[in-house]
Structure formats: structure tokens, C-alpha cells
N, C-alpha and C positions, 0 to 999 in steps of 0.2 A: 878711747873715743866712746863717747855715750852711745846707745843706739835709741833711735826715736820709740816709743810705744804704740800700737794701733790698737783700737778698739777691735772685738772679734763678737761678731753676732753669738747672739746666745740663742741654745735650742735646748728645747725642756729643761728649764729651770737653771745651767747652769753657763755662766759664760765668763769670760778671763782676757787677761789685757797679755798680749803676745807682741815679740821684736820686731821692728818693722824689717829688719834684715834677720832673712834665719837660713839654715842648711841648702845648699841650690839638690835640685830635684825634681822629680813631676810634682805636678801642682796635686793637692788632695782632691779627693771627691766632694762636686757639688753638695754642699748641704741643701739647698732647694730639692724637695722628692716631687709626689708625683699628688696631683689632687684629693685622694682617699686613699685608702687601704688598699696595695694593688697583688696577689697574692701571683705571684711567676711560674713556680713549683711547689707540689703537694703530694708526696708519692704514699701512695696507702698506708705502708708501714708504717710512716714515719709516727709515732705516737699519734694519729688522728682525733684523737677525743682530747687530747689535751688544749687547753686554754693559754692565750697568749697575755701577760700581763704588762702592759708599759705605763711611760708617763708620757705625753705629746704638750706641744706650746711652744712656744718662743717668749721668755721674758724680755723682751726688748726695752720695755725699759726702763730699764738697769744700766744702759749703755748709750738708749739712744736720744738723739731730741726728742720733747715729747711729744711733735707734731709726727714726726716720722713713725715712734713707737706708736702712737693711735694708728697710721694708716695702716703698721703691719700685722694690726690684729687683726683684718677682713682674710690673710691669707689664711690655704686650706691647713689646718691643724695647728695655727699660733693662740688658740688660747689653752691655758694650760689647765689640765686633765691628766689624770687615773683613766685607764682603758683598761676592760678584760676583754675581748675580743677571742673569737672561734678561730679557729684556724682559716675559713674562709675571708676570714676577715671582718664577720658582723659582729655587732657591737651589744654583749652581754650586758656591760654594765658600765656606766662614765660617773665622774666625779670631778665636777670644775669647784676650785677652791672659790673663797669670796674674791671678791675684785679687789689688786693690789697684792695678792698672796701668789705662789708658784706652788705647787707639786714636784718630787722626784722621786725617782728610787721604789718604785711601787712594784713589790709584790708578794709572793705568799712566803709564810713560815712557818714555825712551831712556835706555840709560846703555852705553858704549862697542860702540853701536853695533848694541843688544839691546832688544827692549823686557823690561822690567821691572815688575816691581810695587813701590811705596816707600809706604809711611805713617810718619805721627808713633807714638811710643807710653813714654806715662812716669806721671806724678803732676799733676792739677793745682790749679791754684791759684784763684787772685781774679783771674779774666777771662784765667788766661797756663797755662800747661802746663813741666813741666820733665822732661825726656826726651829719647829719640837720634830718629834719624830712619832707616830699614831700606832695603836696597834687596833683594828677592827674586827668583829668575831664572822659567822656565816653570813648573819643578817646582816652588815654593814652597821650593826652598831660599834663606837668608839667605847671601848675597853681599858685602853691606856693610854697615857699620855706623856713621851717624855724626853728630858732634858739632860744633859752633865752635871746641871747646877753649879754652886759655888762662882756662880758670874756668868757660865759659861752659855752659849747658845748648840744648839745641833744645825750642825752643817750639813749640805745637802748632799755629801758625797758617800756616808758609811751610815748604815744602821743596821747591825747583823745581831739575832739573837742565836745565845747558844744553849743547848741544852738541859742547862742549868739554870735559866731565866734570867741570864747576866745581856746587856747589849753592849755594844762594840760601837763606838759613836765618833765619829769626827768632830770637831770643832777650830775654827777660827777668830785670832785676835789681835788685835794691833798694840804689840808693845816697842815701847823704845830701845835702839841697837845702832851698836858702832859698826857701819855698813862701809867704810873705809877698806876692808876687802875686796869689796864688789863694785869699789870708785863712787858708794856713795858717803855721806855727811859722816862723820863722829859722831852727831848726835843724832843721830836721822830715828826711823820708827821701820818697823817691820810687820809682814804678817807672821805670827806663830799658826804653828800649826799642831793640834792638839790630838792625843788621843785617849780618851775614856771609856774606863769599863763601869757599868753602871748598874746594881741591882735590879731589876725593873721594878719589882714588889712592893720594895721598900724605897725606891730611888735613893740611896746610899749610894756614895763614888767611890769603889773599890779598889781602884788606881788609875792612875793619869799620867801622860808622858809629852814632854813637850819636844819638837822637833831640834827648836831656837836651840836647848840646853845639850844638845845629844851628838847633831851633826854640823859640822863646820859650813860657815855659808859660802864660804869657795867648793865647795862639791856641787852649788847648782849649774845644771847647764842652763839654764837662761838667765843670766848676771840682769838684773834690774835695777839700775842706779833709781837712786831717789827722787821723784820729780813732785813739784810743789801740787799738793792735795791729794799725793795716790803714795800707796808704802808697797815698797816691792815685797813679790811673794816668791821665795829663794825656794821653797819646799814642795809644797802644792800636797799635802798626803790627799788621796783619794779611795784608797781601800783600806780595810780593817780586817782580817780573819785570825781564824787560830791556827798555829802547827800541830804537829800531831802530840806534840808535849803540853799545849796549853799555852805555849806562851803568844805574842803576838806578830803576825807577818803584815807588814806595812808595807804598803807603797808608796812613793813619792812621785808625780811626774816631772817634778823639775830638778831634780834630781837624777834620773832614772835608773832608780835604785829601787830595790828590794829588803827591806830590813829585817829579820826576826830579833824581839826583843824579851827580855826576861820580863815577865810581868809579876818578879820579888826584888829585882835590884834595879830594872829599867836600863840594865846594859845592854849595847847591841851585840848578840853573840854572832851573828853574821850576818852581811851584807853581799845582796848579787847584785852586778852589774855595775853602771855608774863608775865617779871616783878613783872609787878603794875597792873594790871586790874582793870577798874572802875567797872567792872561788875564781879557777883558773875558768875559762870560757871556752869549752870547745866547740867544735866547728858549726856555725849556725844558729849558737847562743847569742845573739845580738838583739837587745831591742832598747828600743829610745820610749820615752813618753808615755809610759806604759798604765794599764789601768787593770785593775779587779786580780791581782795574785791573790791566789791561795792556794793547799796544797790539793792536790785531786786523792794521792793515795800518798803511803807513811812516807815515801822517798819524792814523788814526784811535785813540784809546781808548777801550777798554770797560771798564764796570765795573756790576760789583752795588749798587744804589742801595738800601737799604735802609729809606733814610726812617723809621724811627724807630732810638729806642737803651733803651726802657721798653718791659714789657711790658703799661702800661696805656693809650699813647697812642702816637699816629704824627702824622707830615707829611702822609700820603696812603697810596696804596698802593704797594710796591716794583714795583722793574722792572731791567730793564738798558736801561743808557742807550750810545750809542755815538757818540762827540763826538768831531768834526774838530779839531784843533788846529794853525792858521794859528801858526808860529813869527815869522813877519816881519812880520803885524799885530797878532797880539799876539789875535786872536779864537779864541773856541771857540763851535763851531757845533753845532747836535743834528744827528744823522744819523740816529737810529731811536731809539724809545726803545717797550721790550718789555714790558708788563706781564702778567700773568695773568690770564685771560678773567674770573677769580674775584675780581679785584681783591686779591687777599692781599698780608697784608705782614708778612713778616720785622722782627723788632725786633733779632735777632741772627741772624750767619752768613750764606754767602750765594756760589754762584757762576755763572759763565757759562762753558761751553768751547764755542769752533769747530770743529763738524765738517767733515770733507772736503767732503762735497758743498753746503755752504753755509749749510745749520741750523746751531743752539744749542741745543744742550744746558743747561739750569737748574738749578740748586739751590738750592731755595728757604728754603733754612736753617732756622729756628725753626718759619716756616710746615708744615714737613712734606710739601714735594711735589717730584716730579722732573718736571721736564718737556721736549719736545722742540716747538723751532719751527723753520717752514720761514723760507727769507729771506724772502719774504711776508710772515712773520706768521704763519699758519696753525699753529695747533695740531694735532702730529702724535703725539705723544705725553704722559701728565698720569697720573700713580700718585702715591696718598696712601701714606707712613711712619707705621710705629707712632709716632715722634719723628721730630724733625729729625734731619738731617745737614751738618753743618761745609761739605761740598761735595760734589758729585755730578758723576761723568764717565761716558760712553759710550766703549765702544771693542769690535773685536775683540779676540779671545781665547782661546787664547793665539797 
């Protein structure tokens, strides 16, 4: 039996077509927040001078009538925007793209040896974005500019630099696929879902890995049969980092899986969660729909557990979860698992950064809150968004 598709409002720049029937459960947290920046808790320690970086708006439309999507631009934080913002909540520095264009994924980096500001910023689509990716110096001037190339567009969901001046770039595309696994056509179309490593320098594509070729499309949890004008998206990648070897740790949320892949043979040397898990799951390793994995330290990963993928039902409530992974027995163990005093949960969107002195920084994606814990536990910081935000980081600045 087919399941019908529902349109799912999009908030900062990203949005995605979800099953009208999906897991029973409490419903998610309202993505409607609160008129401005509303700041809850601020405890002295908590990094105080640091700077909060997001992206705000609602791309609507991308999904919706376009009498509708005009009316929803009047509301508080739907046009979309770059924010550096104090921890009070006042407003350092904005940046609304031209009209017609989205922002995402906005915030600081290294890039040869500087820090930087980089965001996503293009058009988007059904759950993907197609667009370049910026890199800005102190002043807000644009420095770099860049893309996959070779056809390809940057997606709004990964642009990570490392080290070495290499990025880490998502991208999506629609090719043709026998979707007769998942009840739809033989000849039907699919979205691919890409991942590129990209010189920045020289924009050279260093290597490229395609979902379509790697993982079988019966491992998605949300089956999207083919309907006339829209290509289902079996995969969804949404993060990009590296492991402690070099190679690359993917996530997928329709899937909800976790991959590390060779980036000299583009085999998956293991997969957590989902499917197939390389690893056994002990007790309170569980997450669905998941966003922003990567490793915290040489054995542990972190990631944004989202627990649901509809905006009318969830698994429970989100959290970050932070799981040992034993390579030589084959086990993944919990090490902390974060949630929000509030129990909220994210249906969409979603990250975690580590700060220096040993808190996390939150972003609570669809839910609408940024938050700051100590290693503890301890809530040290919690401000409600007019919307959500794709991700949210802390930092000095400039």
C-alpha cells in the first residue's frame, strides 16, 4: 500500500516531503517559537562572551502556494538570514541573501589558517538545497566561493573544512532507478545523494561517493513510492565529517544510519544503526532520523538523535547521544545521552558542537531552541527562535 506524501513546512532554508502515516507517538515540538530572540537561561560560566551563530527564515516557497508563502514572510524570523547574535540575544551582525535565495548552515571555521565565517546559500528544493557554499574573512568580505563541480550543485546540508583546506560537501541529484524495491516504477528516477571532497584552493574534486551506488534502497526507513512530478528520496545524507583516520563518517536520515567510508576505495568499512549495523547496540544506543555525527574523541561519536521524521508524531524526545564504538568487538556503548530539560523534539534539523572547556552547544532544529550544557549536564544556557535553525554554533568573535 502506497502511503500518501505531505508537504512539511520548511524552517531556515531546509524542508522535505514526509509520509502522511508515520511511527504513533507524542507529536513533535511546535516549530512556531516565540516573536524574537527570547534568552530563558544564562549562567555566568557558561562561555559568556561567546557569540551565537545561526541561520533564521522559512523558505516557504519551496512548498507552498505562492499566495500563502507571501503571507508567511510577515511572520517573526521567516525571511531568511545569517545571525551572529550575543548571548543576550542582540543582534551583531545579519545577512539576508537577495530575494528568491535561502541561507543555511552558518558559521565559523578555519580556513588556511584564519578563522572564517562559511554558509550554504541558493534555491531549494524537496528536503535538498542547490547552491554554492561562501567562505567570508573578519570583515565580511567573500574570499571563496565554492561548488563539487563536474555538474554538481552544493547542498544545503554539509560544508565542513578540514585542516588541510579540503571541504566536505553534500550534494543532490535526480537520476534514473529501478525503485521496484520500494513498490515504485522500473523505470522511475530517484534522488542521489552525493558526497564530495573538494580542494578549496584549486577547486579540484578529490573524491566523490554516491549513496544510489553503495547502499541498497531497501535499508530506507521511509519507502517513497514514485508519484508523478516528485522522485523519492531513500537516503537523505545530511552530515559530512571525518573519523579519526581520515576517512568519512556520513549520515543519512532516511536511513538512520551512520556510515564510515574509505575515502581510497569508497567501501563502507562500517555502518551503525539502521538496516545492517556493524555493531551490536547496547542498551540505549537507539536513534532514528538522526543529524550532525561525527567523532568527539578517537573512540567516541556524537550525534543529533532526532527521533522522529513527521511533524505529527515521534519515538520520544530528541537528544544527543554519545556512543563508544569498540572496533574489535564489534560493540557500541552509550556514553551520555543529552536531552532537553523540556523533553522537546525535533522532527527535522539538528546539531551538537564541542566547546573548549567541555560543554555542548545544541541546536535544536525544528524544535526552536539553542542551548548550552555543561559536561555535567547542567543547563547553562536555553533561548527560544522565532523558527528553527538547520544548526547552531557558539564561538568567539571575530
Amino acid at each position: 500500500m502506497r502511503k500518501l506524501l505531505r508537504p512539511l513546512s520548511v524552517v531556515a532554508g531546509v524542508c522535505a516531503v514526509l509520509p502522511a502515516a508515520a511511527q504513533a507517538g507524542p507529536p513533535p515540538t511546535l516549530t512556531a517559537g516565540v516573536a524574537a530572540y527570547t534568552v530563558d537561561v544564562n549562567v555566568p560560566d557558561g562561555n559568556p562572551d561567546g557569540k551565537v551563530f545561526y541561520s533564521e527564515g522559512l523558505s516557504a516557497a519551496a512548498v507552498l502556494p505562492k499566495s500563502l508563502a507571501e503571507a508567511a514572510t510577515v511572520l517573526p524570523g521567516a525571511r531568511p538570514a545569517n545571525v551572529i547574535a550575543d548571548k543576550d540575544g542582540h543582534v551583531v551582525w545579519r545577512y539576508e541573501p537577495p530575494a528568491g535565495q535561502d541561507v543555511s548552515n552558518f558559521r565559523t571555521q578555519t580556513y588556511q589558517g584564519h578563522k572564517v565565517l562559511t554558509w550554504w546559500q541558493g534555491t531549494t528544493g524537496i528536503g535538498h538545497g542547490s547552491g554554492a557554499d561562501y567562505i567570508a574573512d573578519e570583515h565580511y568580505d567573500i574570499i571563496a566561493t565554492v561548488t563539487p563541480g563536474e555538474g554538481y550543485t552544493s547542498d544545503v546540508h554539509e560544508f565542513r573544512l578540514t585542516p588541510d583546506g579540503r571541504a566536505l560537501i553534500t550534494s543532490y541529484r535526480e537520476v534514473p532507478a529501478d525503485l521496484t524495491a520500494i513498490g515504485g516504477p522500473a523505470d522511475g528516477t530517484v534522488l542521489d545523494t552525493v558526497a564530495s571532497i573538494v580542494d578549496v584552493a584549486s577547486g579540484n574534486v578529490l573524491f566523490r561517493w554516491s549513496a544510489l551506488d553503495h547502499v541498497p534502497l531497501t535499508d530506507t526507513r521511509i519507502p517513497k513510492p514514485q508519484t508523478p512530478g516528485t522522485a523519492p528520496d531513500p537516503y537523505h545524507m545530511n552530515s559530512i565529517a571525518l573519523d579519526p583516520q581520515g576517512n568519512l563518517v556520513i549520515s543519512m536520515r532516511d536511513t538512520s544510519t551512520v556510515y564510515d567510508v574509505d575515502t581510497h576505495t569508497g567501501d563502507i568499512r562500517w555502518q551503525l544503526g539502521g538496516a545492517r549495523s556493524t555493531f551490536a547496540l547496547g542498551p540505549g544506543v537507539q536513534f532514528a532520523y538522526q543529524h550532525d555525527a561525527e567523532f568527539a574523541d578517537d573512540t567516541t561519536l556524537r550525534l543529533f538523535d532526532n527521533n522522529s521524521a513527521d511533524p505529527t508524531s515521534s519515538l520520544g524526545p530528541s537528544s544527543v547521544e554519545w556512543i563508544h564504538l569498540d572496533l574489535a568487538t564489534g560493540q557500541a556503548t552509550l556514553v551520555r545521552d543529552q536531552p532537553h530539560p523540556q523533553q522537546i523534539t525535533a522532527y527535522a534539523m539538528g546539531n551538537a558542537q564541542a566547546l573548549p572547556d567541555g560543554s555542548t552547544l545544541v541546536g535544536w532544529g525544528t524544535a526552536s531552541h539553542i542551548s548550552e550544557f555543561a559536561a555535567n549536564g547542567q543547563l547553562l544556557y536555553d533561548a527560544r527562535l522565532p523558527s528553527g535553525t538547520y544548526r547552531a554554533y557558539l564561538d568567539a568573535w571575530p
